[in-house]
C-alpha positions as CSV (number, residue, x, y, z in Angstrom):
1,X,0.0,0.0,0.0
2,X,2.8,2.7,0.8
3,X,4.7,2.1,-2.2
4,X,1.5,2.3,-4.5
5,X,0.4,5.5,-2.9
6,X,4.4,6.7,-3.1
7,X,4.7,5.7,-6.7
8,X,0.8,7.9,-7.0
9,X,2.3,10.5,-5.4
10,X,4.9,10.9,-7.5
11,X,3.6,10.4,-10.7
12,X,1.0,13.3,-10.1
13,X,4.3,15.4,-9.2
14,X,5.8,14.3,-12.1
15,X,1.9,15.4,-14.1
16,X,1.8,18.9,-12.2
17,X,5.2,20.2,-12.8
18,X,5.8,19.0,-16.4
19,X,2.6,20.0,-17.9
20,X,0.0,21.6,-15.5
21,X,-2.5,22.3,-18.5
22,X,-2.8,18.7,-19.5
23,X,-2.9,17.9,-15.4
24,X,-6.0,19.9,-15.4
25,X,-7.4,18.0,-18.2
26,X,-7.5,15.2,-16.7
27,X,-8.2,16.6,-13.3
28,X,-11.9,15.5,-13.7
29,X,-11.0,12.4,-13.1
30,X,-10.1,12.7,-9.8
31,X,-13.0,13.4,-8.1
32,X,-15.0,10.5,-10.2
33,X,-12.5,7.7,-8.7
34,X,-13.0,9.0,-5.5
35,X,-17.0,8.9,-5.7
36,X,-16.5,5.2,-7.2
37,X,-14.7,4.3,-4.4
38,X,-17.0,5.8,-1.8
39,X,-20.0,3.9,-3.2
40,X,-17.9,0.3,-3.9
41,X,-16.9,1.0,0.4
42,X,-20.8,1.5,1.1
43,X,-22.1,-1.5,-1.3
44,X,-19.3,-3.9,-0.7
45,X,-19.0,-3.4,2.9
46,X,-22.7,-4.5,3.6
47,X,-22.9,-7.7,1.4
48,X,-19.8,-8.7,2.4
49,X,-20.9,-9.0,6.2
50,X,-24.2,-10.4,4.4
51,X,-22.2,-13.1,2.8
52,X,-19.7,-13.7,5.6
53,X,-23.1,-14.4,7.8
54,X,-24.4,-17.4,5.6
55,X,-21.0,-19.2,4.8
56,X,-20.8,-19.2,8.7
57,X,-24.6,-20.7,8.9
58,X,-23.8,-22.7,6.0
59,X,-20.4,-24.0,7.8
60,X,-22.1,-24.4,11.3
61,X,-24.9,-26.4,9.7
62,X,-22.6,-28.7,7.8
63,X,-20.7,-29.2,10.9
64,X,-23.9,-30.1,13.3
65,X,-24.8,-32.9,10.5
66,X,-21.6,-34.7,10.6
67,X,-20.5,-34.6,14.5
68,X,-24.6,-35.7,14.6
69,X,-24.4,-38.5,12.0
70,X,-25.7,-41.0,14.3
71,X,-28.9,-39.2,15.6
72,X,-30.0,-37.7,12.2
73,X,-29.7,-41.7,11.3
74,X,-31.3,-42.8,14.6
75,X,-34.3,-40.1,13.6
76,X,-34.5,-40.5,10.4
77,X,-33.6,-36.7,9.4
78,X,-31.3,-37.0,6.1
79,X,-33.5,-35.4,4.0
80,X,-35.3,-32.7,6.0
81,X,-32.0,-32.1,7.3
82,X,-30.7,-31.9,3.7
83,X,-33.1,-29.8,2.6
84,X,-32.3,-26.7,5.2
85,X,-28.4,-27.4,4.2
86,X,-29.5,-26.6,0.6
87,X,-31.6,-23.6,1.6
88,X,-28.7,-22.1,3.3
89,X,-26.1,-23.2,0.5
90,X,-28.8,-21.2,-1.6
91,X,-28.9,-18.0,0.2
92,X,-25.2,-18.1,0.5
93,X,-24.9,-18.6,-3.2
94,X,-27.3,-15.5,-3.6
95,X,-25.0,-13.6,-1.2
96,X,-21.7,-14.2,-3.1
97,X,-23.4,-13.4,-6.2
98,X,-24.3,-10.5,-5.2
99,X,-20.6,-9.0,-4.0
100,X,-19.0,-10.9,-7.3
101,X,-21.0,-8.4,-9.2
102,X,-20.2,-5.7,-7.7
103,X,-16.3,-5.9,-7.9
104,X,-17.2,-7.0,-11.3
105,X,-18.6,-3.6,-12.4
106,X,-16.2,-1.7,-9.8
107,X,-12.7,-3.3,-11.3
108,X,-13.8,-1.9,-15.2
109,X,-14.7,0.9,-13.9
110,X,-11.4,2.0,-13.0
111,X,-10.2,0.6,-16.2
112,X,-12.8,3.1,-17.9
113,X,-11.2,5.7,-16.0
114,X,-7.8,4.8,-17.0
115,X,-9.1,4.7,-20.7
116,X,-11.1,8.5,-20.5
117,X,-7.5,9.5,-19.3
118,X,-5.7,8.4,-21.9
119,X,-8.3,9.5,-24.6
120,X,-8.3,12.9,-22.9
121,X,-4.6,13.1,-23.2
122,X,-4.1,12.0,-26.4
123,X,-7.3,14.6,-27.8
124,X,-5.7,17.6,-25.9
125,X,-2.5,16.6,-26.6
126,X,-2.8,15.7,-29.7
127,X,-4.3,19.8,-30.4
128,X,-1.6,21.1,-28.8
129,X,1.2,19.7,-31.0
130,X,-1.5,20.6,-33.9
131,X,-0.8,24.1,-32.7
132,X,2.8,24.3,-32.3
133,X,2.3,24.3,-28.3
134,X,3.8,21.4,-27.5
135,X,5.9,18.8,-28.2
136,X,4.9,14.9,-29.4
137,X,7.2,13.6,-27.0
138,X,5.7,15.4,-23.9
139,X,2.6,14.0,-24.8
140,X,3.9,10.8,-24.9
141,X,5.6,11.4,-21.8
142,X,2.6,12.4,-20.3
143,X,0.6,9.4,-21.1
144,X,3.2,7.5,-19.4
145,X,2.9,9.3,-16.3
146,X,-0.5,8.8,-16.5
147,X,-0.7,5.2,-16.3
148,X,1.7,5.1,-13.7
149,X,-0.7,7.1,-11.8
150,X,-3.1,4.7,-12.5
151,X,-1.5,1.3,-12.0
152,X,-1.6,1.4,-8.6
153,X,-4.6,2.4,-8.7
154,X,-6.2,-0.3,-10.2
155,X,-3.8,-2.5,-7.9
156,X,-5.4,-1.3,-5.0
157,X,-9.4,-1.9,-5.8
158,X,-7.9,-5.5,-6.3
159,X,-6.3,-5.4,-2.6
160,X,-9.5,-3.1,-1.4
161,X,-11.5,-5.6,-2.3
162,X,-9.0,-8.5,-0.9
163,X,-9.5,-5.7,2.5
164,X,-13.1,-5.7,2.7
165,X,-13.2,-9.0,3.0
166,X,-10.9,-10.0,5.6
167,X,-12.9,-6.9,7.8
168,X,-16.0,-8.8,7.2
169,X,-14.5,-11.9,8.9
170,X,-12.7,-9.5,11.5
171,X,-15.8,-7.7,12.6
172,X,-17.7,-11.1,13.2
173,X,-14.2,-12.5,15.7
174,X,-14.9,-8.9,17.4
175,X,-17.9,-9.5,17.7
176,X,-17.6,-12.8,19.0
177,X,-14.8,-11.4,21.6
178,X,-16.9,-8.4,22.7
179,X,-19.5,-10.8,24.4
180,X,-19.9,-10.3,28.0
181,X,-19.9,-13.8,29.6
182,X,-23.5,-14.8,31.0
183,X,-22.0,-16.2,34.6
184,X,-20.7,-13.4,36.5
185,X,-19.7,-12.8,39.9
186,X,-22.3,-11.4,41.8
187,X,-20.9,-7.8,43.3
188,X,-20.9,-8.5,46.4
189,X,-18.2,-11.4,46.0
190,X,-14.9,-11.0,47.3
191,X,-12.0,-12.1,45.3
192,X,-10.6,-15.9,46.2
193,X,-7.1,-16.0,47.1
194,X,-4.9,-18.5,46.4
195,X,-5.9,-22.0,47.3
196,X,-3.6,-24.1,48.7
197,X,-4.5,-27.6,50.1
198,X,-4.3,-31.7,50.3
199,X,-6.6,-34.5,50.3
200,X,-5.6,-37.4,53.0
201,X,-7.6,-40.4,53.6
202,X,-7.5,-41.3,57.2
203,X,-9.4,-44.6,58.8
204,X,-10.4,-45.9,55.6
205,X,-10.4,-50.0,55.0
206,X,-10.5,-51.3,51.6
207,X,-11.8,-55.1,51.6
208,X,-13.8,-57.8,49.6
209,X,-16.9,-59.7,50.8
210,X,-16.9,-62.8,48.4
């Protein structure tokens, strides 16, 4: 992440100080890849947890049927009890559908980006050297610079996406630690100090009656 946001930072250095005309050309973009990142946080975010929710039902229920072969055997419950499995493998198929299709339209979208850059460059450019205001090779130059700007870019909305779902699964083991036990000590109690003792047996017979 730091060296993708170094090389970012550089590259729109590189942008602003050789041609600040053809910077602000492009400049548009900016503001669109931060809106498309806002909304892919707000979407993703949610169906992530959603599908995080039903692989652990999914998981739990699997798990319950094989520790319980025995009694769903004893009760005859294989196919009620394969029926819910396949309800929940439903839902959770519905649930990873839905966050597959949303990194699938979020990961072209940068790529769209990229491509309006590089047509905005190449347009503006391309007048400029028309004109006799600037050079082909700064153009080109320029169109470098751009995509190294937006390499790493694209590099993170992979690893964002990578992000978002390891936060899913963090939030549920927070969630999980942050329960308050049920038994408690009652507030009255006094803390127990160490306990130090023995067990002896004293006047005790062993025998046999035949």
């Amino acid at each position: 992440v730091v060296a993708n946001g170094t090389i970012m930072l550089v590259a729109a250095s590189i942008m602003v100080h050789k041609d600040a005309k053809l910077f602000l050309s492009i400049f548009w973009l900016g503001p669109v890849l931060y809106m498309l990142t806002r909304v892919y946080h707000r979407k993703s975010s949610n169906l992530y947890q959603i599908a995080r929710e039903g692989f652990t039902r999914v998981s739990a229920n699997l798990a319950e049927n094989i520790t319980g072969m025995r009694v769903v055997t004893a009760f005859n419950r294989q196919d009620p009890n394969l029926d819910v499995f396949n309800g929940l493998q439903e839902i959770n198929t519905v649930n990873n559908m839905a966050v597959a299709r949303v990194n699938g339209i979020y990961q072209p979208l940068l790529e769209v980006v990229r491509f309006c850059g590089r047509v905005t460059i190449l347009l503006y450019g391309g007048y400029m050297v028309a004109t006799g205001n600037k050079e082909v090779g700064s153009v080109v130059a320029f169109y470098q610079y751009w995509d190294w700007f937006m390499g790493p870019v694209i590099t993170l909305g992979a690893f964002y996406n990578q992000m978002m779902m390891a936060m899913a699964g963090a939030e549920r083991v927070f969630g999980l630690l942050e329960l308050k036990p049920e038994v408690q000590d009652l507030p009255e109690a006094r803390p127990l100090p160490r306990v130090r003792g023995e067990v002896r047996f004293e006047d005790v017979e062993f025998g046999y009656n035949p």
